[in-house]
C-alpha positions as CSV (number, residue, x, y, z in Angstrom):
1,X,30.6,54.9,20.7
2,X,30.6,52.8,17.4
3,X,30.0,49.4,19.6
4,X,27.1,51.4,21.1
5,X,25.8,52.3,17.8
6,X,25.7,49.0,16.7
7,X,23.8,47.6,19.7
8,X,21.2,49.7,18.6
9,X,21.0,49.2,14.8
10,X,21.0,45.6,15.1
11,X,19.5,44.3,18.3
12,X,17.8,42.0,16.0
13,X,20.8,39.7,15.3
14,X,21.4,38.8,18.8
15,X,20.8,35.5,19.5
16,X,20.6,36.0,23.0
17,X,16.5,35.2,22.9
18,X,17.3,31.4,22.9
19,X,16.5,30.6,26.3
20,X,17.4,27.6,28.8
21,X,13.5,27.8,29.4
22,X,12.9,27.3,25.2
23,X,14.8,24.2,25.1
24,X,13.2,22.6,28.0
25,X,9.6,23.4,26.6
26,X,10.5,21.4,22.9
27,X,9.0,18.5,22.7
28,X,7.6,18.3,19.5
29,X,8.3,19.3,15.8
30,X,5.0,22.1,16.5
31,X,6.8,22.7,19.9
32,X,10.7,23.2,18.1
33,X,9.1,25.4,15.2
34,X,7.4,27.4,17.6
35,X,10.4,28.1,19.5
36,X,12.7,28.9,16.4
37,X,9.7,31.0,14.3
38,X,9.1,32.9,17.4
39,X,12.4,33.7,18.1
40,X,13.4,34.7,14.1
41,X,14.7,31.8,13.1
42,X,14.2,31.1,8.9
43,X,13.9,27.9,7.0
44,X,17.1,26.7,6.1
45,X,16.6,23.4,4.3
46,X,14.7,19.9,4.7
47,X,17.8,17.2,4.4
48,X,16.7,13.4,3.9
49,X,19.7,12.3,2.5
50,X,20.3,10.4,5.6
51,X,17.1,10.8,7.7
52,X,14.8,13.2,8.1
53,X,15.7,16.7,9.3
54,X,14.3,20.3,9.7
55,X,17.4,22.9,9.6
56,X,16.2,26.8,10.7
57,X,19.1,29.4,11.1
58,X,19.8,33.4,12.2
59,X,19.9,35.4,9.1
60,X,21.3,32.4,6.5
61,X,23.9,33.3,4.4
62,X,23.3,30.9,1.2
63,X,26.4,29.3,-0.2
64,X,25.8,26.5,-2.8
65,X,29.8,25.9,-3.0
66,X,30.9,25.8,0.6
67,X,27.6,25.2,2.4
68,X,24.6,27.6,3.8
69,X,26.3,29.5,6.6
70,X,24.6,31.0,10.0
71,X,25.7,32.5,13.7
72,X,22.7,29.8,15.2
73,X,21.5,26.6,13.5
74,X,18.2,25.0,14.7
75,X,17.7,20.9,13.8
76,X,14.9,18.6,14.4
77,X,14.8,14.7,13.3
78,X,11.5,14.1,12.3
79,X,11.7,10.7,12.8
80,X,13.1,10.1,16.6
81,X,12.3,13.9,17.5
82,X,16.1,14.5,18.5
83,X,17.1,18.6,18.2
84,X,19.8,20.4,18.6
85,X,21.1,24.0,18.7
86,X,24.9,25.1,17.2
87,X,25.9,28.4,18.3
88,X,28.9,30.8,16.6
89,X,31.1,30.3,19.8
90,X,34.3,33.3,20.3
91,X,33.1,35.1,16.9
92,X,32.6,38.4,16.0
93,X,28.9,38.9,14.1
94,X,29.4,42.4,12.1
95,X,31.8,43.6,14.1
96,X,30.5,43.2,17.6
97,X,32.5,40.8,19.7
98,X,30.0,39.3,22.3
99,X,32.1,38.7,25.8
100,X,32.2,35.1,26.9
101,X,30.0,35.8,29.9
102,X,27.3,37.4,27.5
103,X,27.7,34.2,25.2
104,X,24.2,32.6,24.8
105,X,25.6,29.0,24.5
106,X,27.5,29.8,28.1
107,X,24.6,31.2,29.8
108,X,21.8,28.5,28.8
109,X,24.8,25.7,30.0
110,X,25.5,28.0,33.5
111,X,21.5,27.1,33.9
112,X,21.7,23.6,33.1
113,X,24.5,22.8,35.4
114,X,22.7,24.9,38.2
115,X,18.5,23.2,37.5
116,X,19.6,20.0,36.1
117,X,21.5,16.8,37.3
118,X,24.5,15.0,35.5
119,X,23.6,12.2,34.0
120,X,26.7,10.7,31.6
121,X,29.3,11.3,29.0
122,X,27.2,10.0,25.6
123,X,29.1,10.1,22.5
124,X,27.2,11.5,19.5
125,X,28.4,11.8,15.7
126,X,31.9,11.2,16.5
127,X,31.6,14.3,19.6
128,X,31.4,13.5,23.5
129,X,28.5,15.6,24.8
130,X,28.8,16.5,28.8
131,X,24.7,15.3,29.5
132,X,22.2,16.1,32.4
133,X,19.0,15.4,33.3
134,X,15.8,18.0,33.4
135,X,13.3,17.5,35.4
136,X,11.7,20.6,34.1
137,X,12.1,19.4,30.7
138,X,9.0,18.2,28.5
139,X,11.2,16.3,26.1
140,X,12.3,12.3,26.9
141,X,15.5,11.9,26.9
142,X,19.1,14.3,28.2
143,X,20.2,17.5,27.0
144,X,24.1,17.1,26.5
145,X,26.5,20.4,25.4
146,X,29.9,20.6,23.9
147,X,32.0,22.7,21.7
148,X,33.3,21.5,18.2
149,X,35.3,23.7,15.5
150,X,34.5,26.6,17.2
151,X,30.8,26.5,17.6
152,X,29.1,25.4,20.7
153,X,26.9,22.9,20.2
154,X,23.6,21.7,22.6
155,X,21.8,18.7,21.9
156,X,18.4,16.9,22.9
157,X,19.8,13.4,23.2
158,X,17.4,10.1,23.6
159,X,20.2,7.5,24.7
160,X,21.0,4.4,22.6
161,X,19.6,1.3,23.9
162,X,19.4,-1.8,22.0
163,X,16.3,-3.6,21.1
164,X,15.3,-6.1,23.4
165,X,13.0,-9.2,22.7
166,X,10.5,-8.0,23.9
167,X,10.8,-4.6,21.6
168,X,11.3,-7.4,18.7
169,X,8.1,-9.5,20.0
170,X,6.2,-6.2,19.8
171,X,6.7,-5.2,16.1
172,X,3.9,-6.1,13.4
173,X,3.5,-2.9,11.5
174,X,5.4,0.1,10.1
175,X,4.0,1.9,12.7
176,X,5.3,-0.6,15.5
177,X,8.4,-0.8,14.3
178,X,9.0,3.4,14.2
179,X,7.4,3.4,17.5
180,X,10.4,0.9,18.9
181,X,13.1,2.5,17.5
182,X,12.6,6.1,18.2
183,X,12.0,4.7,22.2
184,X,15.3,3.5,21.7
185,X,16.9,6.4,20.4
186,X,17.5,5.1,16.9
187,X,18.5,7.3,14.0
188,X,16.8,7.0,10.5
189,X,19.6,6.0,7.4
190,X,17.1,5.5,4.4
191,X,13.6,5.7,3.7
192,X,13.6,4.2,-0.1
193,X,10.1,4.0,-1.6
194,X,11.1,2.6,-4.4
195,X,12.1,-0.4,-3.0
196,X,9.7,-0.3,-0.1
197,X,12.1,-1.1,2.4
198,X,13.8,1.1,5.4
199,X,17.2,1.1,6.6
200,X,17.7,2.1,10.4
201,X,21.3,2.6,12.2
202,X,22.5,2.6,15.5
203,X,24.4,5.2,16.6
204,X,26.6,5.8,19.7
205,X,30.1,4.9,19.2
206,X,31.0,6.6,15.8
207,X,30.1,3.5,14.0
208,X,26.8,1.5,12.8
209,X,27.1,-1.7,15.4
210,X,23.4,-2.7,14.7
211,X,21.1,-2.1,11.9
212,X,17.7,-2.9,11.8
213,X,15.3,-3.1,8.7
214,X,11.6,-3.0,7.7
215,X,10.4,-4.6,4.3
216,X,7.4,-2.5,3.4
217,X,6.3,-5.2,1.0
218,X,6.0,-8.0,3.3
219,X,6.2,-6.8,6.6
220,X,9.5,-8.6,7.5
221,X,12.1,-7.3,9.4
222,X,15.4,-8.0,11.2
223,X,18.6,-7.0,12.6
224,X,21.9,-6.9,11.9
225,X,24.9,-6.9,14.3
226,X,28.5,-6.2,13.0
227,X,30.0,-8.3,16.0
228,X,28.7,-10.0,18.3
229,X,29.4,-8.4,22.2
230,X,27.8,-9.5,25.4
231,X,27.0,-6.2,26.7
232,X,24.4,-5.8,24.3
233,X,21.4,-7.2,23.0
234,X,22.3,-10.3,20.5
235,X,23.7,-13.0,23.0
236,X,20.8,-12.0,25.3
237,X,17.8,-11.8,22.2
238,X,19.0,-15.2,21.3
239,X,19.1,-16.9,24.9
240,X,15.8,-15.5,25.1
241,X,14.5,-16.8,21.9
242,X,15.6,-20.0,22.8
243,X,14.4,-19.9,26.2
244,X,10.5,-18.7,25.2
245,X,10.1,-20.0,22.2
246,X,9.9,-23.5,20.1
247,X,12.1,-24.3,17.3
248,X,10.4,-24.8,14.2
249,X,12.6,-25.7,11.1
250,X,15.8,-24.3,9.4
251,X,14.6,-21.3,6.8
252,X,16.7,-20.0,3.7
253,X,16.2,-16.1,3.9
254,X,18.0,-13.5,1.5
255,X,21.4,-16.1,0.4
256,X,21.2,-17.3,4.1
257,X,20.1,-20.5,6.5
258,X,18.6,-19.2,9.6
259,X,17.4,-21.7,12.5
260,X,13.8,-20.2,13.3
261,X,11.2,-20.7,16.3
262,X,7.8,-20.2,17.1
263,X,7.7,-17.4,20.0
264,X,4.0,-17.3,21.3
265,X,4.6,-13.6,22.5
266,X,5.4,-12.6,18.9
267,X,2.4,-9.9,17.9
268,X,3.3,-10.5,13.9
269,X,2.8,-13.6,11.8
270,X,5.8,-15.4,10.8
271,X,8.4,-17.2,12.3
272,X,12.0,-15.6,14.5
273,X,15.5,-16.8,13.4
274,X,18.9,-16.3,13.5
275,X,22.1,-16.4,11.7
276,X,25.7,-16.4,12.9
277,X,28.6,-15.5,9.4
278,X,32.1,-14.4,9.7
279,X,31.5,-10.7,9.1
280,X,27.2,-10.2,10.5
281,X,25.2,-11.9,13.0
282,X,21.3,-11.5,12.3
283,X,17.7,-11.8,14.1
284,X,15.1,-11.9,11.6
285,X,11.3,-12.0,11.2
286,X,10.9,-14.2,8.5
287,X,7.3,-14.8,6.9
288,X,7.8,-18.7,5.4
289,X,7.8,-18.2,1.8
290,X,5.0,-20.2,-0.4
291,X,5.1,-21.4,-3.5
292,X,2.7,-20.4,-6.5
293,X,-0.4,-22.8,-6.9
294,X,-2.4,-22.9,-10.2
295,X,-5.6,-21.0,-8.8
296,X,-2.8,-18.1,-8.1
297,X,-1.9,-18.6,-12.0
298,X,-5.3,-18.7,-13.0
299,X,-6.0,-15.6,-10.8
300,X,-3.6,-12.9,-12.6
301,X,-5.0,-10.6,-15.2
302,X,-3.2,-7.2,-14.6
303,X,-0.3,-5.9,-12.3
304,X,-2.9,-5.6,-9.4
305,X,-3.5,-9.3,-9.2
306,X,0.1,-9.7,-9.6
307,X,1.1,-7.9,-6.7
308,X,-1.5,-9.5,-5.0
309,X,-0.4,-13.2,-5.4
310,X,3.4,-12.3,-4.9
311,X,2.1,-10.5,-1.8
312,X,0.0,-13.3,-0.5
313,X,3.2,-15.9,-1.0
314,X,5.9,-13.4,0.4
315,X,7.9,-13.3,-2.2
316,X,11.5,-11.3,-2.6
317,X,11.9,-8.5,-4.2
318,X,13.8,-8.4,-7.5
319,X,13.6,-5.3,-9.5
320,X,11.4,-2.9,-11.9
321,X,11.9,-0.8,-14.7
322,X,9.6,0.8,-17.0
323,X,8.5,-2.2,-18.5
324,X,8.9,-4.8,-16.0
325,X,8.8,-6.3,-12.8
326,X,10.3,-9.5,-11.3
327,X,9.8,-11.1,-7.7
328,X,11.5,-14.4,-6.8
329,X,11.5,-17.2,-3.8
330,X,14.8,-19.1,-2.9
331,X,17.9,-16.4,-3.5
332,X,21.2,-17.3,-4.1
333,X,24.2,-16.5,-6.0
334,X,25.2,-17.9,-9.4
335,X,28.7,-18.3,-10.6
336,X,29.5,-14.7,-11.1
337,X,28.0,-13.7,-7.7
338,X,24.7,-12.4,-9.4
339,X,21.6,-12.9,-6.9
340,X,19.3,-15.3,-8.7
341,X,16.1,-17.6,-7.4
342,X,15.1,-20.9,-7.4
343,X,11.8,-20.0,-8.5
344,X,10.6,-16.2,-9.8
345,X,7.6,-14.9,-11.7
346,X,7.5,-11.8,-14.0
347,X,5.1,-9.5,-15.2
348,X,5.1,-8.0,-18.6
349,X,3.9,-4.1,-18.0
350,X,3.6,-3.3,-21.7
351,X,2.1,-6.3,-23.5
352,X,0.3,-7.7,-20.4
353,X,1.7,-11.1,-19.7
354,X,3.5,-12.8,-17.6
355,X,5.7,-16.3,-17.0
356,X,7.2,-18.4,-14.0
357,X,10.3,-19.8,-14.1
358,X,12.2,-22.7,-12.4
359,X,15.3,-23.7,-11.7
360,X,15.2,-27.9,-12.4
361,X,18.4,-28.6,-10.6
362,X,16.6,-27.5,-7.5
363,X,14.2,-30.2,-6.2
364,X,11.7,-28.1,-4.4
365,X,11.2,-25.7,-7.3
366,X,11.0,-29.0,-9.7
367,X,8.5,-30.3,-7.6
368,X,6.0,-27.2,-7.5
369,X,7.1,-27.2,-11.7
370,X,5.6,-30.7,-11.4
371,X,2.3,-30.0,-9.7
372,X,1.8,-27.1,-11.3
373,X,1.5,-28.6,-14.9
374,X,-0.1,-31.9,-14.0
375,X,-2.8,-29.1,-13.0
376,X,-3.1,-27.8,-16.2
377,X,-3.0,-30.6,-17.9
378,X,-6.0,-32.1,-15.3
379,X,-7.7,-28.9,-15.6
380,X,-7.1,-27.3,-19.1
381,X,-7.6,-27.8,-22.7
382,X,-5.0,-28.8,-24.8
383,X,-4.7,-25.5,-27.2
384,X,-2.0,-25.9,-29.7
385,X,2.1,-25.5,-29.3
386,X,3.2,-22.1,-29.2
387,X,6.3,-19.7,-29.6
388,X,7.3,-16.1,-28.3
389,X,8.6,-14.4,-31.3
390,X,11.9,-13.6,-29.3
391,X,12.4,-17.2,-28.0
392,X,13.1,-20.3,-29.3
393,X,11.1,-22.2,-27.0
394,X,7.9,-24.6,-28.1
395,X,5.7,-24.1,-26.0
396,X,3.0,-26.8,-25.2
397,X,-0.8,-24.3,-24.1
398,X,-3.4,-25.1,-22.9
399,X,-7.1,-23.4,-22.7
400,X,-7.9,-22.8,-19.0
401,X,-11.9,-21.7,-18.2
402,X,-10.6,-20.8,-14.6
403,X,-8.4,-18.4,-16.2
404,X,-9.3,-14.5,-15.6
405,X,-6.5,-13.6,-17.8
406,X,-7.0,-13.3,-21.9
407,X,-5.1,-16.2,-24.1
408,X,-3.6,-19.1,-22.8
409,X,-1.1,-20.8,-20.5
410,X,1.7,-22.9,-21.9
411,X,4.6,-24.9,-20.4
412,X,8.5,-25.7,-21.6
413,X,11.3,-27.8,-19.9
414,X,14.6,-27.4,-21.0
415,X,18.1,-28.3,-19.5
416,X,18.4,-25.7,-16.6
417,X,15.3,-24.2,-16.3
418,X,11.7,-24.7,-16.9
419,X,8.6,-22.1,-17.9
420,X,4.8,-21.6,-17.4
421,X,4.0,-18.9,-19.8
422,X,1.1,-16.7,-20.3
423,X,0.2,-16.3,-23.9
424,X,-1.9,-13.1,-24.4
425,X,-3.2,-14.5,-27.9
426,X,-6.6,-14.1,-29.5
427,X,-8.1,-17.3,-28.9
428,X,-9.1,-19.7,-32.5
């Protein structure tokens, strides 16, 4: 009498309404929210700590200590459209002990096992998942069960397949480059705005093999293998690269020398190389890097035209605080490890200025140092000599009518580096 009575108070908390026939309709974030609103499913949580994801659950028990706690969790990934449903597997939910027959996670499997075919054993998060294929399905990709800790667990699975060349060939834009990786199953690791560039790992035997990345500031991107192997796609990518397209000149990229081609079939300007080291092998995009002319000088007046020149000339990344920023050409490490450039340029937010710097023990950067100040000097007035109140440094300056930025522009060699400095001074 008292399991009767309970059948009728709560007929609400069964999660018997998830259906074989709602999982093979999701195909779509609208499509999952749909299925999990309509069936009274809440909100749970929106996680990005390491990708994108959508959590709903049955009547969520909130628990900041040892986690939010439900008898069915509903996940979407936003970014390859992967979801999943974990069922409360052999438990009672207040009181009422569901037989394994009446088990919602058993009877939506008995269904796929009867409508679907087997497929493969795909390993997911560390878990094997027993997968089949739909055809009534309107998602891409298998739907693959399995119990863990004593929840059953079905999943919408895309399987992992590497990139190919021709997936590398195809990527020119952010958009591209998201389109490739969720075909291939992918999963997002970090989206970081701040330093405009995306992390993506691939997933499939409990490890990250290959991670690929996308520089938001100037379009570059690349993988990275943890070993080399055969069976997938480096050995082949570079055969292929040699095989299509013409070699073009050894490139230093990010600490490293990578031999690089022209590949006619590439959709994205730039050049493709690769790099073999002792603990990563790598396929880059690399857009040669340029250095900065004396129009690009005479052409900055505010952060705006800053960005725009290091832009235009491809430069790295360095960092930015509150009161500047820094971008550089030619990394490498300095006697403590430190990343450092051959040549850099920073910007002054709070006062308005800004400076190049050179390394002179490195011949390329002396020899744009060079041009660049026989330029001035061919171009420019000779102002007057010059010191920063926190430097030392005299500062030979020069008037510039070119110039769009206020003051003047003044040069300095000394024994390990060199300067071009923007003076924001009140003219005489």
């Amino acid at each position: 009498m008292k399991r009767l009575l309970l059948l009728l108070i709560i007929p609400t908390l069964s999660y018997s309404q998830i259906t074989y026939e709602d999982i093979m309709s999701i195909n779509s974030e609208k499509t999952f929210k749909r299925v999990v609103i309509e069936n009274g499913f809440e909100f749970g949580s929106y996680d990005n700590e390491y990708g994108e994801f959508l959590n709903y659950g049955i009547d969520i028990t909130k628990d900041s200590i040892d986690g939010d706690r439900s008898v069915l969790w509903g996940r979407y990934n936003k970014f390859n459209g992967e979801f999943g449903f974990k069922f409360s597997y052999g438990r009672s939910l207040l009181g009422l002990e569901f037989n394994d027959d009446d088990n919602p996670y058993d009877l939506i499997i008995e269904k796929i096992k009867k409508n679907c075919k087997y497929y493969d054993i795909i390993e997911e998060d560390e878990l094997d998942f027993v997968c089949y294929s739909c055809s009534q399905s309107k998602y891409k990709g298998k739907i693959g069960f399995t119990k863990s800790d004593g929840s059953g667990i079905i999943k919408h699975i895309i399987p992992k397949k590497p990139i190919t060349f021709n997936d590398f060939m195809s990527i020119n834009s952010v958009k591209t480059f998201n389109k490739v990786l969720s075909k291939n199953g992918y999963d997002l690791l970090l989206n970081n705005d701040s330093i405009l560039v995306s992390f993506i790992r691939h997933i499939g035997y409990g490890e990250i093999l290959e991670m690929i990345t996308y520089n938001n500031f100037n379009g570059e991107f690349g993988i990275v293998f943890e070993e080399d192997d055969d069976e997938r796609s480096y050995t082949k990518m570079i055969d292929n690269i040699k095989s299509n397209c013409t070699f073009y000149d050894t490139i230093r990229s990010v600490g490293y020398d990578y031999v690089s081609y022209n590949c006619p079939q590439s959709t994205s300007e730039g050049k493709v190389g690769y790099t073999l080291n002792d603990d990563f092998s790598s396929i880059k995009h690399i857009v040669p890097k340029k250095p900065i002319t004396y129009k690009d000088i005479m052409s900055i007046n505010s952060v705006n035209t800053y960005n725009k020149v290091v832009m235009k000339n491809v430069y790295d990344f360095g960092y930015e605080n509150d009161t500047t920023i820094v971008y550089g050409i030619g990394l490498k490490k300095d006697s403590l490890g430190n990343n450092n450039y051959n040549e850099w340029i920073e910007y002054d937010k709070t006062d308005d200025w800004f400076r190049v710097r050179f390394d002179v023990d490195e011949g390329n950067s002396n020899d744009t140092y060079n041009i660049l100040i026989d330029e001035i000097k061919n171009n420019c007035t000779f102002y007057d000599t010059l010191k920063k109140d926190e430097w030392t440094y005299d500062y030979i300056s020069y008037d510039c009518s070119e110039s769009t930025y206020k003051g003047v522009i003044g040069y300095v060699i000394t024994d390990s580096i060199s300067y071009i400095t923007h003076h924001p001074i009140e003219k005489k």
